[in-house]
matplotlib code that plots the C-alpha trace (Angstrom):
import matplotlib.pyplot as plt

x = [-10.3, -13.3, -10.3, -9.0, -12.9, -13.6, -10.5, -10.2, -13.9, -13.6, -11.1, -12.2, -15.2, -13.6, -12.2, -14.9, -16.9, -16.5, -17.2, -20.5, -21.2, -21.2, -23.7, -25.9, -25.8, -29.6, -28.1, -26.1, -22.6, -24.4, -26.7, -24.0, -22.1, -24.4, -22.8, -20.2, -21.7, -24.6, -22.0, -20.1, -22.9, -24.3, -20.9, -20.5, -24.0, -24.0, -20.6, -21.7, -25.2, -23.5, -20.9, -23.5, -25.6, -22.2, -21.2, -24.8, -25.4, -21.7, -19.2, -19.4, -22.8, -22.5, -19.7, -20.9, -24.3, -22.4, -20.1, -23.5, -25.2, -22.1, -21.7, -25.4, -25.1, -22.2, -24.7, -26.9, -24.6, -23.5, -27.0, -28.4, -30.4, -30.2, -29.2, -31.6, -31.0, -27.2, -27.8, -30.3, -27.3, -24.6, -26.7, -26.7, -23.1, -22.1, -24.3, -22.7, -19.3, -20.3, -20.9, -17.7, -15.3, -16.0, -17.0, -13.3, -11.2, -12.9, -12.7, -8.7, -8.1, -8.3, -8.0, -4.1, -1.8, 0.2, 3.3, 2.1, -0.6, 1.8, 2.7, -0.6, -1.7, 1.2, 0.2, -3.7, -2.6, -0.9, -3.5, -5.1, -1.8, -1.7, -5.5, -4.7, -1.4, -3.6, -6.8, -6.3, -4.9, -7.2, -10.2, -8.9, -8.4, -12.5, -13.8, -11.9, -14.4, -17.6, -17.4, -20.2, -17.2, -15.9, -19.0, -19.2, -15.5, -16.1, -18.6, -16.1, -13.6, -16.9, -17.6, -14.2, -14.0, -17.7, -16.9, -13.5, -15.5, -17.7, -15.4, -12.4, -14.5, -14.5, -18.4, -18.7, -22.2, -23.0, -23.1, -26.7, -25.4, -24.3, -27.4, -28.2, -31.1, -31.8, -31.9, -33.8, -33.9, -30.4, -30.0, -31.9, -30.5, -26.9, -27.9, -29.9, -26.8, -23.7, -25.6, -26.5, -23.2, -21.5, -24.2, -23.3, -19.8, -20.0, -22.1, -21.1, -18.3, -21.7, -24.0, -21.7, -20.7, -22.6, -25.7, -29.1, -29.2, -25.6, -25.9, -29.2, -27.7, -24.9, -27.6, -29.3, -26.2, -25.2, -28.3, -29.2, -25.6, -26.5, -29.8, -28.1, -25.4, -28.0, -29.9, -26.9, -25.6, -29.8, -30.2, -28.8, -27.7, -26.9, -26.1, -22.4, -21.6, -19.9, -17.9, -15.7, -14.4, -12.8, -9.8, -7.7, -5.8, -9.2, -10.2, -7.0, -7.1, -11.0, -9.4, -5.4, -7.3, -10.2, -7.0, -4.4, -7.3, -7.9, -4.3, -4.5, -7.5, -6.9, -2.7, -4.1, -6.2, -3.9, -1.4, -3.3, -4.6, -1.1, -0.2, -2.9, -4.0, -0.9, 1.4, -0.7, 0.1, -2.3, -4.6, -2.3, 1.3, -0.4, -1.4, 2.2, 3.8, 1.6, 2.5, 5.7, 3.0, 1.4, 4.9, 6.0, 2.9, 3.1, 6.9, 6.4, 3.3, 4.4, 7.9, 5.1, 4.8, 9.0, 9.1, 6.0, 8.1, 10.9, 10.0, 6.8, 3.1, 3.4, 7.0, 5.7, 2.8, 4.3, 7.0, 4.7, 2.7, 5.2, 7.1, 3.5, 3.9, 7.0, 5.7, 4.0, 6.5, 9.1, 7.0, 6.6, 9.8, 11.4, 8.4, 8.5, 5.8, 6.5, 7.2, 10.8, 12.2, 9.4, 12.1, 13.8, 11.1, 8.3, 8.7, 10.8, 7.3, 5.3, 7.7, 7.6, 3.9, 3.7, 6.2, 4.3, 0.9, 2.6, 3.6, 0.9, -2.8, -2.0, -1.0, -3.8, -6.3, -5.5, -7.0, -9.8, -8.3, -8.2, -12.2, -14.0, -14.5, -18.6, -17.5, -14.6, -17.0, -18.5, -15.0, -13.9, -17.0, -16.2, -12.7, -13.9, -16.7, -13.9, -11.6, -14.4, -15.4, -12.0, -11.5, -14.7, -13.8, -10.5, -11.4, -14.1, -11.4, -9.1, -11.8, -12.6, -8.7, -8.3, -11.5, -13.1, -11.1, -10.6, -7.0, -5.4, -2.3, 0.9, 1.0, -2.8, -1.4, 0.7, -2.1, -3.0, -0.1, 0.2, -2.9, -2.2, 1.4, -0.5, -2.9, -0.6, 1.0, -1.7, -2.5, 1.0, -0.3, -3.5, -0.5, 1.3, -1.6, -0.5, 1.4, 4.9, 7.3, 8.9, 8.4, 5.3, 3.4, -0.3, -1.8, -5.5, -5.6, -3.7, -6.0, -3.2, -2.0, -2.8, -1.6, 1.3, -0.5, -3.7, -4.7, -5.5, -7.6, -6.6, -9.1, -11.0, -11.7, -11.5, -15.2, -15.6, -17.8, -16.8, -14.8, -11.2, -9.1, -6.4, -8.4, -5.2, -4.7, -6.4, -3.5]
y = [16.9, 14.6, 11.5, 12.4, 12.7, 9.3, 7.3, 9.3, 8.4, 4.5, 4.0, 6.3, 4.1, 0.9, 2.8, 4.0, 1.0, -0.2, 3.2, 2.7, -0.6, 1.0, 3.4, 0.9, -1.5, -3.3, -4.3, -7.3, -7.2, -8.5, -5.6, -2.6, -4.4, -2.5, 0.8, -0.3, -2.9, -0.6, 2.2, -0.7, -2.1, 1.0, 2.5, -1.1, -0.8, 2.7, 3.1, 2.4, 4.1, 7.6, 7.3, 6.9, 9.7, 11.8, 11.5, 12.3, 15.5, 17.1, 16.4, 19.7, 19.2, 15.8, 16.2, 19.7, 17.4, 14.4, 17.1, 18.7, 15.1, 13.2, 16.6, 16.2, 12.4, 12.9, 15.5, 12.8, 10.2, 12.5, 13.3, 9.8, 8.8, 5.3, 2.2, 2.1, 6.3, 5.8, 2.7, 5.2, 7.7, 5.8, 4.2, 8.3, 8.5, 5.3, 6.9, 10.3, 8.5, 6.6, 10.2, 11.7, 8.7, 7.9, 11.6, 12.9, 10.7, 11.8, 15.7, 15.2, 13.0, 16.5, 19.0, 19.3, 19.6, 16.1, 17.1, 17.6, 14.8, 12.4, 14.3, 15.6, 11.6, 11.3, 13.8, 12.6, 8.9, 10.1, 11.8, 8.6, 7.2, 10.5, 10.1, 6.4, 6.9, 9.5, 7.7, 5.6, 8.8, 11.1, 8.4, 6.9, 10.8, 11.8, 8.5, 9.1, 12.1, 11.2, 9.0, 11.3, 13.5, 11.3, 12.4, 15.7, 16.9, 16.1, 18.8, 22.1, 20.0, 19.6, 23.3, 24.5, 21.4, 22.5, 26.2, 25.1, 22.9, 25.7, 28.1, 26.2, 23.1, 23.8, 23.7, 21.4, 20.5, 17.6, 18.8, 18.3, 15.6, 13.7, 13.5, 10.0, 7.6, 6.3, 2.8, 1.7, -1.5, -1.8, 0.1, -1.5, -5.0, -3.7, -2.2, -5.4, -7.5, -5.9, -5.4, -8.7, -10.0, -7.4, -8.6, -11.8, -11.5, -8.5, -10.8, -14.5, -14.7, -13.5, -16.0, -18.5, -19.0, -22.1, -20.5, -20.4, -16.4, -16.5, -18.7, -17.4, -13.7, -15.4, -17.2, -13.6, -11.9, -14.1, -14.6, -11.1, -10.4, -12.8, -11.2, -7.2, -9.0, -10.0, -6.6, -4.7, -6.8, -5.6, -2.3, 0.2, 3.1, 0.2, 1.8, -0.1, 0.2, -3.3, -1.5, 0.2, -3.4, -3.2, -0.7, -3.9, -1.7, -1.1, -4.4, -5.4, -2.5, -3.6, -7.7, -6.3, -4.4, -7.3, -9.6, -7.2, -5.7, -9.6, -9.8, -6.3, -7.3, -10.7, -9.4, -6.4, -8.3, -11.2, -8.2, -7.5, -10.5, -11.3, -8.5, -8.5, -11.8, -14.0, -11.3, -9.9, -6.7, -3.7, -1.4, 1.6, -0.2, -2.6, 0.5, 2.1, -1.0, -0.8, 3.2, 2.0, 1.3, 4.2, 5.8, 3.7, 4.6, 8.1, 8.3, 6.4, 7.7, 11.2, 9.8, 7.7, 9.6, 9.6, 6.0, 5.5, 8.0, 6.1, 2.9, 2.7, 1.6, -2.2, -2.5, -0.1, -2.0, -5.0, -4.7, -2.8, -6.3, -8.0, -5.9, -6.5, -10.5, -9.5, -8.7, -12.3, -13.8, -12.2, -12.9, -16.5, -16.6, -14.4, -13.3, -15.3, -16.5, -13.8, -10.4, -10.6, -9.1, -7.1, -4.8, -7.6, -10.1, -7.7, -4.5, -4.6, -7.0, -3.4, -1.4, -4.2, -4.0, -0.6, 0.5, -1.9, -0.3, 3.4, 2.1, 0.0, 1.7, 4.9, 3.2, 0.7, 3.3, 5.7, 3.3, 5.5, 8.0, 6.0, 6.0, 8.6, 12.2, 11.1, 7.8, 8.9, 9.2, 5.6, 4.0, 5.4, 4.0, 0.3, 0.6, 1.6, -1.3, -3.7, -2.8, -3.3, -6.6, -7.9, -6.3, -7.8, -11.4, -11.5, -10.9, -13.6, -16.0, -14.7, -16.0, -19.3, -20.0, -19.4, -21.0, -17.5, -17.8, -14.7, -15.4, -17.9, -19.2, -17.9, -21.3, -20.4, -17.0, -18.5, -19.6, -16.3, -14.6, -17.6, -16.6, -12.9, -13.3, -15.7, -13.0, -10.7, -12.3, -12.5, -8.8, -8.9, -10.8, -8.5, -5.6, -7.4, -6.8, -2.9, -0.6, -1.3, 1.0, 3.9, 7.5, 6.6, 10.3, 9.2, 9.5, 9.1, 7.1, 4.4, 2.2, -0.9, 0.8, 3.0, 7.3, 8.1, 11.6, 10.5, 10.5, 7.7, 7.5, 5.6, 3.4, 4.0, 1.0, -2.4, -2.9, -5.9, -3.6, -6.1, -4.2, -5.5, -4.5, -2.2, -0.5, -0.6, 1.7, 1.7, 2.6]
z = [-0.4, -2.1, -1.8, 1.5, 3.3, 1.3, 2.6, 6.2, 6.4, 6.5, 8.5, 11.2, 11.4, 11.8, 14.4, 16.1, 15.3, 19.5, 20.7, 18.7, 19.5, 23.4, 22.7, 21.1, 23.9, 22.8, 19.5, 18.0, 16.6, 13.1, 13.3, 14.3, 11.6, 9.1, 9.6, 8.0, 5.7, 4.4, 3.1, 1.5, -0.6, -1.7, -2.8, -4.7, -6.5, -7.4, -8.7, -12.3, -12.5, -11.0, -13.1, -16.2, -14.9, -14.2, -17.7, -19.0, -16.8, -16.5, -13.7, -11.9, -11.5, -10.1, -8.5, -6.5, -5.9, -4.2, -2.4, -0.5, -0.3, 1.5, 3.7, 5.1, 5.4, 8.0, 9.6, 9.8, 10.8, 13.8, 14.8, 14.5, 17.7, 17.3, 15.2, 12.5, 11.8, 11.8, 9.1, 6.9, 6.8, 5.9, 2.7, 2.2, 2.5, 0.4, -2.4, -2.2, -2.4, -5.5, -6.8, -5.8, -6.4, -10.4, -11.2, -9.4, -11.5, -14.8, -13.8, -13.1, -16.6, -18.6, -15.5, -16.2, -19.8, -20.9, -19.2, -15.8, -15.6, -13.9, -11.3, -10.9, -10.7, -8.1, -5.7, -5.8, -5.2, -2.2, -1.0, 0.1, 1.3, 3.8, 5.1, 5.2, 7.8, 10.0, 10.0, 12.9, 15.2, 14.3, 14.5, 17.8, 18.8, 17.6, 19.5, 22.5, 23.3, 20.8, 18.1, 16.5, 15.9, 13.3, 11.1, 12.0, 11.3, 7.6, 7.7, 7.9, 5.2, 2.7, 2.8, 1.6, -1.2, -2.4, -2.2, -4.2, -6.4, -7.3, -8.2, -10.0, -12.0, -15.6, -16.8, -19.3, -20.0, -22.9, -26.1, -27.4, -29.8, -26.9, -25.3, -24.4, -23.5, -20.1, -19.4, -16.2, -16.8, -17.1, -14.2, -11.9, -13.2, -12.2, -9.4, -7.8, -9.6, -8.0, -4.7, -4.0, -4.7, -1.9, 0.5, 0.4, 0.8, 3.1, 5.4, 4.7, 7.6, 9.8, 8.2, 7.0, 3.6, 3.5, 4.9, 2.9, 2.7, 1.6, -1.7, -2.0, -2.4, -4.5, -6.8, -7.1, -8.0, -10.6, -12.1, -12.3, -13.6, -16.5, -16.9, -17.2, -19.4, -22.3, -21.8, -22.2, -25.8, -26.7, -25.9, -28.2, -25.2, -22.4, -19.0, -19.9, -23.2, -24.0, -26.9, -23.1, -23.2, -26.6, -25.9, -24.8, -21.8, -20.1, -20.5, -18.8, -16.2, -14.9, -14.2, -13.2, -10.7, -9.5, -9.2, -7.1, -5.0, -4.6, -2.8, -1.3, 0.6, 1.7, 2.4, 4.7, 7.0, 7.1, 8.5, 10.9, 12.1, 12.9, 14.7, 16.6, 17.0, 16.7, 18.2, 20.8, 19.9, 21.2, 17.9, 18.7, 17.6, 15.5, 13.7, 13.8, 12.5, 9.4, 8.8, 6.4, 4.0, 3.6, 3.4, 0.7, -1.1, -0.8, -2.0, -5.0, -5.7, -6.1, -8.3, -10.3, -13.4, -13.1, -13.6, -15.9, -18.7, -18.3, -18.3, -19.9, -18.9, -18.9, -17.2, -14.5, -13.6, -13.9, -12.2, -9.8, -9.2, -8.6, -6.1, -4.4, -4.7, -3.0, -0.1, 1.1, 0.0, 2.2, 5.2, 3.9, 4.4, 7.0, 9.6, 12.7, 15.3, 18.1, 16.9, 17.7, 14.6, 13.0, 11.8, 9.3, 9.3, 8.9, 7.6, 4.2, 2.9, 3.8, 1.9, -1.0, -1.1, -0.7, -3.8, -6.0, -5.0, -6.1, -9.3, -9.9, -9.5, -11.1, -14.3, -13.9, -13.2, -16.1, -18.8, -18.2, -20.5, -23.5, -23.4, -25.1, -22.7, -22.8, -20.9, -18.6, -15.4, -16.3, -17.1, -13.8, -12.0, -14.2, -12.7, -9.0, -9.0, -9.7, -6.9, -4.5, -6.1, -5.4, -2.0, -0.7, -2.2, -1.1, 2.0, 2.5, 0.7, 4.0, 6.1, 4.2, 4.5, 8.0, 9.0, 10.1, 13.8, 15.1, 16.1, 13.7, 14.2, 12.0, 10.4, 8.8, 7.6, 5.5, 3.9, 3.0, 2.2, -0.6, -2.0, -2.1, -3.8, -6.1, -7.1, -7.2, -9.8, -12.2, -11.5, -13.5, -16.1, -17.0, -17.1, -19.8, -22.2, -21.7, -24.6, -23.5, -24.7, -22.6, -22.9, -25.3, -26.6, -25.4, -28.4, -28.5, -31.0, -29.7, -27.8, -27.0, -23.6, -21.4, -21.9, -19.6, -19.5, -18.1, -14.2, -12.2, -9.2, -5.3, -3.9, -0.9, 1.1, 1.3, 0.6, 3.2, 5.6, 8.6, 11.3, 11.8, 15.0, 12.8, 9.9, 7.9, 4.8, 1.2, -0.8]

ax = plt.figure().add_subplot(projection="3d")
ax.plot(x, y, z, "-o")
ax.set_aspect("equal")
plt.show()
């Protein structure tokens, strides 16, 4: 329920995101855009600290907390009278999600025995791929009538989840041995680091990537990213623990998953630029045309632990990459300038990218398992922070290769389905770094690869926070 609210939730904003803008007549199209952009950046620079304090209070608790705190947020998102209220509620909302999102993952990893855990990793993966297919229907359905209602349904589905949460979550609390010290400073370096870098490129294509408040953000980022990288190496109980980045699959997993999110970003809004801006196609059957992805994503995702036993943790994600790389490349070749023949040109490149997605992120995302159970909710929030780095660069490198036009021509696409095949490809590269055989035990012990029997989380959004005319799905 926590992934289905999470996914559901942003694409039925981008939805509603004219109906908004109508309401709010007195304000710019750079200042609505912080509806979406303030939940993006504050999902971004929370992801690790919540996952930190997740694993040092107990996942039920946090996860029961974020339940109630993302549940009010949408009460205060549907009740905001203007602008700068709606704003306040979404940074609410983006810091309940950074709760949920890390804290979910690390309560599934042990939630179900080794035999079951890949079909268990299936069925959550296609959660998102379901919320991801309805979104735009039931969002286009909500802000047909009040686009408040797309905050407000979320309320009823939060009750039962919380009411779930509190009944069926093991309690766990830390053993006293495990009991470990803060680090504000580190914190608050990663927190200032990781935000300034999504500002910048959630807001550069407004700005201009050239603009003084973009590099300046940029310059922030990075030197504060260099600054929380020396503290960390100091302090002896860093909010991230370098030693996560010695189990060589996680290490692999955190840049397989900046580099395909990377071409999963800049792939999805090339999409949809074309359908709607080369082929004049209308939001309602732009949005059907995309729905094979979701599909794709959903089958495979539920066979994923199927083809993980039998052919192992690197050959699935590889081979998942590149059935992603696929995808552009098909339309490199075969999608025409009108439309015509959608059915040949088009659609077989969403089914491509949508099986590699299915056998891709599950395995990618279960490197969380191989870390120890006092760091699954900050391995998860590692993994989630690096999805929404490369969502939000590749889609300002979408805009910097088609010159930020709102309708570019198909020739300019081309541009960027290059760039996401070619990203693709070394999302396949980090994979080869995984254990390889098939039908491997998951032993604990073995830190090469990642665990067939461990869980892996979908992804939520693209993390751009500017509105696009077909909010197409996270898979």
């Amino acid at each position: 329920m926590a992934q289905f609210l999470a996914v559901l939730d942003v694409i039925a904003v981008n939805i509603a995101f004219p109906a908004i803008g109508a309401d709010f007549r007195s304000v710019t199209t750079a200042q609505l855009s912080w509806v979406l952009n303030a939940y993006a950046i504050v999902l971004a620079a929370l992801l690790v600290p919540a996952g930190r304090l997740a694993d040092a209070i107990g996942g039920r608790r946090s996860f029961l907390t974020g339940m109630v705190l993302f549940g009010v947020a949408s009460v205060a998102c549907g009740a905001a009278p203007g602008l700068g209220a709606l704003v306040a509620a979404r940074v609410a909302q983006g810091a309940a999600a950074a709760v949920l999102v890390p804290t979910s993952l690390a309560l599934a990893l042990p939630a179900f025995p080794p035999r079951e855990r890949p079909t268990a990793v299936g069925v959550w993966t296609a959660v998102s791929a379901v919320a991801a297919s309805s979104g735009p229907v039931a969002g286009g359905l909500l802000a047909a009538s009040d686009w408040r209602w797309i905050f407000l349904i979320n309320v009823p589905v939060v009750l039962v989840a919380w009411a779930a949460g509190l009944r069926l979550l093991p309690r766990r609390a830390p053993a006293h041995g495990e009991r470990r010290r803060l680090d504000p400073l580190g914190t608050l370096l990663v927190l200032l680091a990781i935000g300034a870098l999504t500002t910048a490129c959630a807001e550069a294509p407004d700005w201009g990537y050239r603009a003084p408040a973009t590099l300046g953000f940029l310059a922030a980022g990075v030197a504060t990213g260099g600054l929380a990288v020396a503290h960390m190496r100091r302090h002896p109980d860093p909010v991230v623990d370098p030693a996560l980045f010695r189990t060589r699959a996680f290490t692999a997993a955190t840049l397989g998953l900046f580099t395909y999110f990377l071409a999963y970003a800049a792939m999805v809004l090339a999409s949809t630029l074309l359908f709607t801006g080369v082929w004049g196609w209308s939001t309602v059957r732009a949005g059907l045309a995309i729905t094979p992805w979701p599909l794709a994503v959903l089958v495979v995702s539920v066979l994923s632990g199927r083809f993980v036993r039998a052919l192992g943790e690197r050959r699935a994600a590889v081979l998942g990459a590149l059935c992603f790389a696929a995808g552009p490349v098909w339309w490199l070749l075969f999608a025409d300038g009108d439309g015509g023949h959608y059915a040949a040109g088009f659609m077989p490149g969403l089914v491509l990218t949508g099986i590699g997605a299915g056998l891709y992120q599950p395995v990618m995302f279960a490197s969380a398992g191989l870390l120890p159970a006092r760091q699954l909710s900050l391995g998860s929030g590692v993994l989630m922070m690096s999805r929404q780095g490369g969502s939000a660069l590749g889609v300002a490198a979408l805009v910097v290769i088609t010159g930020g036009v709102a309708r570019p021509d198909a020739g300019v696409l081309h541009g960027g389905w290059v760039f996401a095949a070619v990203t693709a490809v070394l999302a396949a590269i980090a994979a080869t770094a995984l254990r390889g055989g098939a039908g491997s035990d998951g032993r604990a012990g073995d830190c090469r690869g990642v665990r067939t029997d461990s869980a892996a989380g979908p992804s939520v959004d693209t993390g751009s926070g500017r509105p696009i005319d077909v909010p197409v799905p996270p898979a």
